[in-house]
C-alpha positions as CSV (number, residue, x, y, z in Angstrom):
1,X,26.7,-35.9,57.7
2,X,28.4,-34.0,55.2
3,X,28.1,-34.3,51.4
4,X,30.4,-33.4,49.1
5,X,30.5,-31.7,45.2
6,X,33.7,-32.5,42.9
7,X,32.7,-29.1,41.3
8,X,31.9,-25.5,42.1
9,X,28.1,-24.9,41.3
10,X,26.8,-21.4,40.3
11,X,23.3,-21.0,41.6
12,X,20.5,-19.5,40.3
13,X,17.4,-19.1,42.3
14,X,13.7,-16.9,40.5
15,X,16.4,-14.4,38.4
16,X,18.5,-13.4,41.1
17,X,22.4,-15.0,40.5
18,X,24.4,-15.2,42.9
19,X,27.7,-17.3,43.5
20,X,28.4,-19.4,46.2
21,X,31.7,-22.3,46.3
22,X,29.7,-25.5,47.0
23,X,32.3,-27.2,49.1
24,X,29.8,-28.7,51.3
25,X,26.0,-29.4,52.3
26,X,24.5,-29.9,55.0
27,X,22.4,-33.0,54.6
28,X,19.3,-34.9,56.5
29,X,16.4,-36.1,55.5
30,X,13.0,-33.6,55.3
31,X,11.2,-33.6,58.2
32,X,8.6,-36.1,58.6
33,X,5.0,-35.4,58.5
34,X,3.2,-34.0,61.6
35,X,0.7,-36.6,62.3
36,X,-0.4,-34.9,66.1
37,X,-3.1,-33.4,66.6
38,X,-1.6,-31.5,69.9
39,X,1.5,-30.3,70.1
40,X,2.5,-26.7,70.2
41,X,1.0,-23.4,70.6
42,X,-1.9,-22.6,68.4
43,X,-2.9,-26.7,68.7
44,X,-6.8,-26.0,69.6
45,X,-7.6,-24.1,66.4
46,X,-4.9,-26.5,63.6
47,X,-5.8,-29.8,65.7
48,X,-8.8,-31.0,63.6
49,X,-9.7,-30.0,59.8
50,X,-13.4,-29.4,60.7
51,X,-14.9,-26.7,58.9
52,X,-15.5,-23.7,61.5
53,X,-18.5,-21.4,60.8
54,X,-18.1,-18.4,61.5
55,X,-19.8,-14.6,61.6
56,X,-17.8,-11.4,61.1
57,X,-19.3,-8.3,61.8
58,X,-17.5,-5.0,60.3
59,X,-17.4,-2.0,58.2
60,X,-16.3,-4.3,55.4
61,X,-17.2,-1.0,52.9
62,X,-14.1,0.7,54.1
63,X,-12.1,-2.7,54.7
64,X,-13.0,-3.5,50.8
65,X,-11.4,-0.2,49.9
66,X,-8.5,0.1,52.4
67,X,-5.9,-1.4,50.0
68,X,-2.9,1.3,49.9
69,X,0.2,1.5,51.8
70,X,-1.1,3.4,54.9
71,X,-4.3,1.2,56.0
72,X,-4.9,0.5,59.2
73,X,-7.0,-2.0,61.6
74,X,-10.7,-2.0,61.8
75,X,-12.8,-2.9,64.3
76,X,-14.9,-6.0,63.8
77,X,-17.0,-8.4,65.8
78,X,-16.5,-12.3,65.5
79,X,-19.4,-14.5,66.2
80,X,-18.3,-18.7,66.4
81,X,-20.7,-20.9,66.3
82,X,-19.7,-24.0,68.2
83,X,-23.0,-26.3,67.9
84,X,-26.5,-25.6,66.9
85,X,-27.4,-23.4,70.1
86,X,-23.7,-22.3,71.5
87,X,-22.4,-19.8,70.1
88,X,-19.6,-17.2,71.4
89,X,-18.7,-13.5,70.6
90,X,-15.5,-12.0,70.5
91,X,-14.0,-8.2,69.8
92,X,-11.2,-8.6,66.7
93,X,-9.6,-6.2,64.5
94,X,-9.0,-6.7,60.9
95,X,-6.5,-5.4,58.5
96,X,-5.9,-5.9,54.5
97,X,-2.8,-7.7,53.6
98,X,-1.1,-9.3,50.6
99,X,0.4,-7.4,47.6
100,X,-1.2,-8.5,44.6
101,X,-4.5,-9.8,45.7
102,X,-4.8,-6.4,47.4
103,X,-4.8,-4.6,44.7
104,X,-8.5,-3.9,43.8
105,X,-7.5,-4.9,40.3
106,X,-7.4,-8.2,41.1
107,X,-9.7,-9.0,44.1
108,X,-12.7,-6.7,45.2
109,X,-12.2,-8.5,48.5
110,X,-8.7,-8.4,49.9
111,X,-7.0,-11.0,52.0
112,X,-7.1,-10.0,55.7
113,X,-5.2,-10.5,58.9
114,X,-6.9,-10.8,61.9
115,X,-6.4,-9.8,65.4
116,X,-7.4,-11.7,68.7
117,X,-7.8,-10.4,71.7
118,X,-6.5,-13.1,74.5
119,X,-8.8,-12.0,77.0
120,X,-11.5,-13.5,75.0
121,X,-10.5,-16.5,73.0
122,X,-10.0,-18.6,76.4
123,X,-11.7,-21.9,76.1
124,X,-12.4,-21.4,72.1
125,X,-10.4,-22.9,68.8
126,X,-8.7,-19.1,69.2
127,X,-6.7,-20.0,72.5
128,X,-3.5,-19.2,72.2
129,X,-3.7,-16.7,69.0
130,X,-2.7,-13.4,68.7
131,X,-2.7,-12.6,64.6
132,X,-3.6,-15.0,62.0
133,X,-3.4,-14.5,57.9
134,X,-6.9,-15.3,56.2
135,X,-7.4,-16.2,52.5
136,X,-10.3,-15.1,51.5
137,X,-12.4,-16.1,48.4
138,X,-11.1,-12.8,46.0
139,X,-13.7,-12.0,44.0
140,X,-17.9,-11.4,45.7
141,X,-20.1,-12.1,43.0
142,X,-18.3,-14.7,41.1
143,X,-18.9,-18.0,42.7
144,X,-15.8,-20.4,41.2
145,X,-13.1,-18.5,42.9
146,X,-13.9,-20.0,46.1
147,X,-13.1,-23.1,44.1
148,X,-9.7,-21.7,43.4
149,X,-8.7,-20.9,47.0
150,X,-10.2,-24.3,48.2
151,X,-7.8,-26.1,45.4
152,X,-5.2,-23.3,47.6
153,X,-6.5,-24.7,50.6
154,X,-5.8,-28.1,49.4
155,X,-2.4,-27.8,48.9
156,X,-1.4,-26.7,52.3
157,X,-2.6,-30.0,53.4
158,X,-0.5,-31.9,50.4
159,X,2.5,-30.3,51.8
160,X,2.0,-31.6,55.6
161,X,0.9,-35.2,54.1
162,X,5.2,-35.1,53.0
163,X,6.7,-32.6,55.8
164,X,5.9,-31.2,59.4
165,X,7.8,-28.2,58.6
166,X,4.7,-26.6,56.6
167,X,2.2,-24.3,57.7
168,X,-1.2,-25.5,59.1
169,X,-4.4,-24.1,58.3
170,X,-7.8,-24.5,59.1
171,X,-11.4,-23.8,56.9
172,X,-13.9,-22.0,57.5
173,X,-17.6,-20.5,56.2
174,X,-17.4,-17.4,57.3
175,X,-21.0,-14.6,57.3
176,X,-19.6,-11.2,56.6
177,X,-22.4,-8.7,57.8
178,X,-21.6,-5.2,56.5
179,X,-22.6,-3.2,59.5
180,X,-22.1,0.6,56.7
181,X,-25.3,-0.9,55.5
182,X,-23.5,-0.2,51.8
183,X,-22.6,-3.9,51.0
184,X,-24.5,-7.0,50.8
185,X,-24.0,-9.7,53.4
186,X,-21.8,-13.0,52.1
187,X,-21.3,-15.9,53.0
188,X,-17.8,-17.4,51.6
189,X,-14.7,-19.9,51.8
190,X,-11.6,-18.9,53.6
191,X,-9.1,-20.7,55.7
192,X,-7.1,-19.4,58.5
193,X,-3.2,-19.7,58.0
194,X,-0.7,-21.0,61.2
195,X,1.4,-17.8,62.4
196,X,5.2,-18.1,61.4
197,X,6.5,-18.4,65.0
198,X,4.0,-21.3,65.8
199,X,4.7,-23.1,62.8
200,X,8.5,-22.5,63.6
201,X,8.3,-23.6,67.6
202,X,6.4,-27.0,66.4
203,X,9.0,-27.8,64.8
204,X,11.7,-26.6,67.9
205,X,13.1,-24.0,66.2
206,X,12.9,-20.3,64.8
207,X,12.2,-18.0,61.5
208,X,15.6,-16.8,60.2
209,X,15.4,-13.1,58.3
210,X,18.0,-13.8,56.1
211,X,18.1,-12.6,52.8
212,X,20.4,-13.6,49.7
213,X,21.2,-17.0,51.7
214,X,23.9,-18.7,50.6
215,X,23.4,-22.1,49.6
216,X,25.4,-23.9,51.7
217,X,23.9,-22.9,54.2
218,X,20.6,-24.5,53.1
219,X,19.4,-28.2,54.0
220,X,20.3,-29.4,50.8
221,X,17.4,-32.7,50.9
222,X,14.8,-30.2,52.7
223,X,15.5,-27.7,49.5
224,X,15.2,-30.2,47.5
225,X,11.7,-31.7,48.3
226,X,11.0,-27.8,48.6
227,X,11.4,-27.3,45.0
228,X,10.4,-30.6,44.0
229,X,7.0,-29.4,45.5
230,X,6.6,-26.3,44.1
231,X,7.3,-28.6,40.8
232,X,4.5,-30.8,41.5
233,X,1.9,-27.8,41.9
234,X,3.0,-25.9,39.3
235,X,4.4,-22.9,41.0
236,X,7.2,-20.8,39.8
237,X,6.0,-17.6,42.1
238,X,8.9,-18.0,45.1
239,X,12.1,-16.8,46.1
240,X,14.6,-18.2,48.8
241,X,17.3,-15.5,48.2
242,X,14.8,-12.6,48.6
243,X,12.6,-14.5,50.8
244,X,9.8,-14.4,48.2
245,X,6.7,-16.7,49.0
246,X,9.1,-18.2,51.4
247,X,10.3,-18.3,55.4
248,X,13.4,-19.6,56.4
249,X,13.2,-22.1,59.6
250,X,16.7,-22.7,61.7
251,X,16.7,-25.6,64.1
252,X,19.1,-23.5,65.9
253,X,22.8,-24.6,67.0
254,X,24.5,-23.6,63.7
255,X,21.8,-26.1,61.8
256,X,20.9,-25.7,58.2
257,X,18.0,-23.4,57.2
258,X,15.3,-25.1,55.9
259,X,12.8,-23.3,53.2
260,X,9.0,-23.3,54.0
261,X,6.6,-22.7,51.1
262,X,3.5,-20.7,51.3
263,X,0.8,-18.9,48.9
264,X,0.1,-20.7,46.4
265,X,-2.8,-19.2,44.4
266,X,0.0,-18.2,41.3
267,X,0.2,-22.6,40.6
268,X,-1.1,-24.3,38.0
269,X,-2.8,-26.6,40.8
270,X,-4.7,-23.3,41.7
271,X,-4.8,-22.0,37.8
272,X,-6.0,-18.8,39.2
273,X,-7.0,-16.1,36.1
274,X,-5.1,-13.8,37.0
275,X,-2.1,-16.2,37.0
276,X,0.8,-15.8,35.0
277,X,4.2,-16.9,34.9
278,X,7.5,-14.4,35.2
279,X,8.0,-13.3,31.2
280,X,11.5,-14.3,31.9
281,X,10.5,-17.8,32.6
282,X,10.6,-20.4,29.5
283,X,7.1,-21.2,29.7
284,X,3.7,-20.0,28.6
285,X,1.4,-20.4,31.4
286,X,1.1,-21.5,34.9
287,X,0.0,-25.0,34.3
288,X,3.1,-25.8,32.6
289,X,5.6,-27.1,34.7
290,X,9.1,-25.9,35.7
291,X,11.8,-27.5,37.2
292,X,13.4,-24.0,39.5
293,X,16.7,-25.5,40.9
294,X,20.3,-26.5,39.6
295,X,21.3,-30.1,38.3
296,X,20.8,-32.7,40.7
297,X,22.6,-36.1,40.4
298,X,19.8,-38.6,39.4
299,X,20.1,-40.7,42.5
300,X,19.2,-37.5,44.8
301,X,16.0,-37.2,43.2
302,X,14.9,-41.3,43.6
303,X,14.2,-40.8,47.5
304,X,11.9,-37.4,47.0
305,X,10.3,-39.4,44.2
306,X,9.7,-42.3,46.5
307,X,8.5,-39.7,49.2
308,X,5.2,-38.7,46.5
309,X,4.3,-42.0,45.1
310,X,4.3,-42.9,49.0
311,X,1.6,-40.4,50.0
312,X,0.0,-40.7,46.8
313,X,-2.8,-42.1,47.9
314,X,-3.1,-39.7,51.1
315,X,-3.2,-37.0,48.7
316,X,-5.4,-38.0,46.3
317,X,-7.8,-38.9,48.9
318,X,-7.2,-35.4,50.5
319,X,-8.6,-34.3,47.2
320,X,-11.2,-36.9,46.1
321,X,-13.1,-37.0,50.0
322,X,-13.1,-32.4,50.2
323,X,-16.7,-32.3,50.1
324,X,-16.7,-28.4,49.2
325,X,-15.0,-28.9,45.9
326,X,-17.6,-29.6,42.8
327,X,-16.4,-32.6,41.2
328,X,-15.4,-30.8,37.7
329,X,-12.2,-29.1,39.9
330,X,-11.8,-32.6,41.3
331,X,-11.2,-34.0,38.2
332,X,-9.5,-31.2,37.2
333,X,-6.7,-31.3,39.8
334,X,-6.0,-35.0,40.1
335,X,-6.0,-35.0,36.2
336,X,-3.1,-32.4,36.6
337,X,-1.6,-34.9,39.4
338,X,-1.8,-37.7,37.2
339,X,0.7,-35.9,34.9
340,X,3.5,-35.4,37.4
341,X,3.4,-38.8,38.4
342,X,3.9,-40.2,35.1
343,X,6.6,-37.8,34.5
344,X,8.4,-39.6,37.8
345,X,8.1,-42.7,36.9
346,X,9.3,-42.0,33.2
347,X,13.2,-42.0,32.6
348,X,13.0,-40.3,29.5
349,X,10.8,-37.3,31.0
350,X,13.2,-37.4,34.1
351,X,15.7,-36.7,32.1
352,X,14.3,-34.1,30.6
353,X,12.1,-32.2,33.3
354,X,15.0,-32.4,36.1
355,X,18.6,-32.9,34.5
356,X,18.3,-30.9,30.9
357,X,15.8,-28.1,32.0
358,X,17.8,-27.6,35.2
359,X,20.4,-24.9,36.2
């Protein structure tokens, strides 16, 4: 089904312009929400939301410092504990990732990938992984930012309670023994993030390396509940055209690519300290909201808004029942919640938020 636009749009996507003729859109609806618990590689370790505890053993001294362009893996041990006297060992390697939470600046513990090998994750929650992206808790000796990366955490599981194509993750309390003997042991929050290509076959298709996109060739209702999303969390940090923040799915067969978010710590949901929004942005801080697409006709935006007040109570259970997060950032996020739901259900703020602060 084809939709049509009696005008020619100029886009603007996060500063970057460009110009496309919108003669047509492809249009479907966004894809439901995955409600299996197996299906697809990568199902043992994303089936449940259980939290996993977990040791990793490594010369987290030099891993803590190993923040430039040229660092490489280390060698680490990882210890699962699968009941109160089974436990298994496997060899991994870890590496630093990320940009700015890599920076030492920001976090004295860096986000790290992880790497399996398959010869020992057979019959464990790791079948079937090769690499896998951690979030880890940022900063060692001040306690609330595991708050901020559970409220992260959290907000992964919002966006599968509206769409299957999202990434999955999973929590865990992970030990981190310092075998350099030159840091303390910790024990912290992180949660392990579903690889690209397993989020992509789920959904029977493939990530698309395409920069500068043009719109058309976007899914315009999958765009739409994309940025209507990143609305309702408070997150201006993303880029389709330079892939920002962002992968690009294809269903293959010349269908529409289809944005999927991911990191989220730069929301107002998250209200990270180090947060701030682009200076060229018309706002002041990350909690206030911004409405990052072009002018939508009114009637397009009804069905996403149906699409939130119907999981409302999904995600506001997802919040109120996480029994990690202290009840002060409870309150906290639903209170921010509670905003953009009466902003949807408000005509006068509709107007304003999504048709005169648009493109």
């Amino acid at each position: 089904m084809i939709r049509k636009f009696p005008v020619f749009l100029m886009m603007v996507w996060t500063g970057m312009m460009f110009q496309g003729i919108m003669l047509s859109l492809h249009t479907r609806q966004p894809v439901p929400a995955d409600t299996s618990t197996v299906q697809g590689t990568g199902h043992y370790l994303f089936a449940t939301d259980s939290l996993l505890y977990i040791t990793l053993e490594a010369d987290f001294h030099s891993i803590q410092f190993d923040t430039g362009d040229d660092n490489r893996w280390h060698e680490a041990r990882l210890i699962l504990y699968r009941g109160r006297n089974d436990s298994v060992a496997m060899p991994v390697e870890l590496e630093t990732r990320g940009h700015f939470r890599r920076s030492r600046k920001t976090c004295d513990f860096p986000p790290l990938r992880i790497r399996f090998d398959t010869d020992y994750t057979t019959e464990t929650v790791f079948q079937g992984q090769k690499r896998l992206k951690m979030v880890t808790h940022c900063r060692s000796k001040q306690p609330a930012y595991e708050q901020f990366y559970m409220r992260e955490y959290l907000l992964y599981r919002i966006y599968n309670q509206l769409t299957g194509l999202s990434f999955r993750v999973r929590p865990a309390m992970i030990t981190y023994r310092d075998i350099s003997g030159k840091s303390s042991g910790l024990v912290k929050f992180s949660f392990f993030l579903e690889d690209d290509d397993d989020m992509a076959s789920r959904n029977g298709g493939v990530i698309a390396e395409v920069m500068n996109v043009a719109q058309y060739k976007l899914d315009y209702d999958q765009v739409l509940l994309f940025v209507m999303f990143q609305y309702f969390i408070g997150n201006t940090d993303w880029s389709v055209p330079a892939l920002h923040n962002v992968k690009l799915f294809s269903p293959g067969e010349g269908g529409p690519l289809q944005p999927v978010p991911y990191d989220f710590d730069f929301s107002g949901a998250v209200d990270a300290p180090y947060a701030v929004p682009d200076q060229k942005l018309p706002i002041n801080n990350v909690r206030q909201r911004l409405f990052r697409h072009y002018c939508v006709p009114r009637e397009d935006l009804q069905p996403v808004f149906n699409l939130f007040l119907e999981r409302k109570e999904d995600i506001y259970s997802l919040i109120s029942q996480f029994p990690y997060l202290t009840d002060r950032n409870r309150k906290i996020t639903l209170k921010y919640f509670d905003t953009f739901y009466d902003i949807i259900q408000n005509e006068k703020r509709i107007k304003r938020e999504f048709q005169r602060m648009c493109w």
